[in-house]
C-alpha positions in Angstrom: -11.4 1.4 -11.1 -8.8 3.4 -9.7 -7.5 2.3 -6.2 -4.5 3.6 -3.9 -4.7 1.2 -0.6 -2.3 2.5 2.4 -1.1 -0.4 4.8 1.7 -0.2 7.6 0.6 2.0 10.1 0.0 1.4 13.9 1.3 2.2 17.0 4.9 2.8 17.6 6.8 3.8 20.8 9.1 7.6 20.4 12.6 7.3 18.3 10.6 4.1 16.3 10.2 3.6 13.0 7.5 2.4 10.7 7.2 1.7 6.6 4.3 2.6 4.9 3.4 1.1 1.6 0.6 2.5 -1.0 -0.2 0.3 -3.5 -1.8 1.3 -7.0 -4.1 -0.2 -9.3 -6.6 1.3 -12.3 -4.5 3.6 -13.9 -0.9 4.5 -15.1 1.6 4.5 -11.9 4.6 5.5 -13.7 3.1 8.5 -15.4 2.0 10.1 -11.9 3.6 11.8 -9.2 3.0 10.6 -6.2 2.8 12.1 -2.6 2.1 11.4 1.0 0.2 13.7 3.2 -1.2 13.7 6.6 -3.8 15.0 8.6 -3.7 15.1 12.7 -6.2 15.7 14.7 -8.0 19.1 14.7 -5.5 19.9 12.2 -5.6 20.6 8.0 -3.5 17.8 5.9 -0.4 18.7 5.1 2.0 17.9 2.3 4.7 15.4 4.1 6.7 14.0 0.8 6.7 14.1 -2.7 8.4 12.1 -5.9 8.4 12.5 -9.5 7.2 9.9 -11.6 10.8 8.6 -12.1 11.6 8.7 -8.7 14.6 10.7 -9.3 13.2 13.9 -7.3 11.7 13.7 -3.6 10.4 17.0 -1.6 9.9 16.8 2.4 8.5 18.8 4.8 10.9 20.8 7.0 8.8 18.6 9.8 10.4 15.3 8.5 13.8 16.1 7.0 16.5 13.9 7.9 13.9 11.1 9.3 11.8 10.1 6.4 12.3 8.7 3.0 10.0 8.4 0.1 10.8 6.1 -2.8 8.3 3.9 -5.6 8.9 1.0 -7.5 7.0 1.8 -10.6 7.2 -1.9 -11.4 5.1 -2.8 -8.0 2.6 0.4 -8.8 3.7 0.9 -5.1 5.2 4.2 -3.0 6.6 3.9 0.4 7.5 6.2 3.2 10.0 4.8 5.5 9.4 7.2 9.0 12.2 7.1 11.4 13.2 8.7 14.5 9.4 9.0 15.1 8.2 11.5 17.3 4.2 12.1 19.2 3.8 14.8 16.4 4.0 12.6 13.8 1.1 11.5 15.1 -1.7 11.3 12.3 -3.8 10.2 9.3 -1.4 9.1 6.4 -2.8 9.3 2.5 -1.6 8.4 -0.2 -2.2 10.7 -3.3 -1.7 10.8 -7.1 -1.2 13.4 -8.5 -1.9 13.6 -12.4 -2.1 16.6 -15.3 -5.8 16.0 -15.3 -6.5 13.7 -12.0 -6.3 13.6 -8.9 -6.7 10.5 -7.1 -6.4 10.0 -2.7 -6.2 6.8 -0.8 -8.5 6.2 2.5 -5.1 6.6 4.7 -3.3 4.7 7.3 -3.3 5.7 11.4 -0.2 6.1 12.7 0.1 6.8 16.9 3.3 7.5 18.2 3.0 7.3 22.0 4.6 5.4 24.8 
């Protein structure tokens, strides 16, 4: 059974920071490339990082350049998303996501509030 479970979120105060984690199980980590989107409210999900299956390419948004870093240890079957510098518009939904040749697979995602 394929799972992707998010942990880490919560609420954090403007300029904090916050580590997500997205743990894998049921199929082949290493072989997928993995992503973190988010969705805020009234708003569509967006793409917010990316890494190749080695970890030795990451994407960002233009939204979270400079703040946030996404890495994986393929011998955890985890992915993380360290968010710093956190801002109210980071405010949202975070998902995991797999992305395979054939599959697809989505955690349920993580709240995270940035408010004072």
């Amino acid at each position: 059974q394929v799972q992707l479970v998010e942990s880490g979120g919560g609420l954090v105060q403007p300029g904090g920071s916050l580590r997500l984690s997205c743990v894998a199980s049921g199929f082949t980590f290493s072989t997928y490339g993995m992503n973190w989107y988010r969705q805020a409210p009234g708003k569509e999900r967006e793409l917010v990082a990316a890494i190749s299956r080695s970890g030795g390419s990451t994407n960002y948004a233009d939204s979270v350049k400079g703040r946030f870093t996404i890495s994986r240890d393929n011998a955890k079957n985890t992915m993380y998303l360290q968010m710093n510098s956190l801002k109210p518009e980071d405010t949202a939904v975070y998902y995991c996501n797999a992305q395979g040749i054939t599959y697809n697979y989505w955690g349920k995602g993580t709240l995270v509030t940035v408010s004072s």
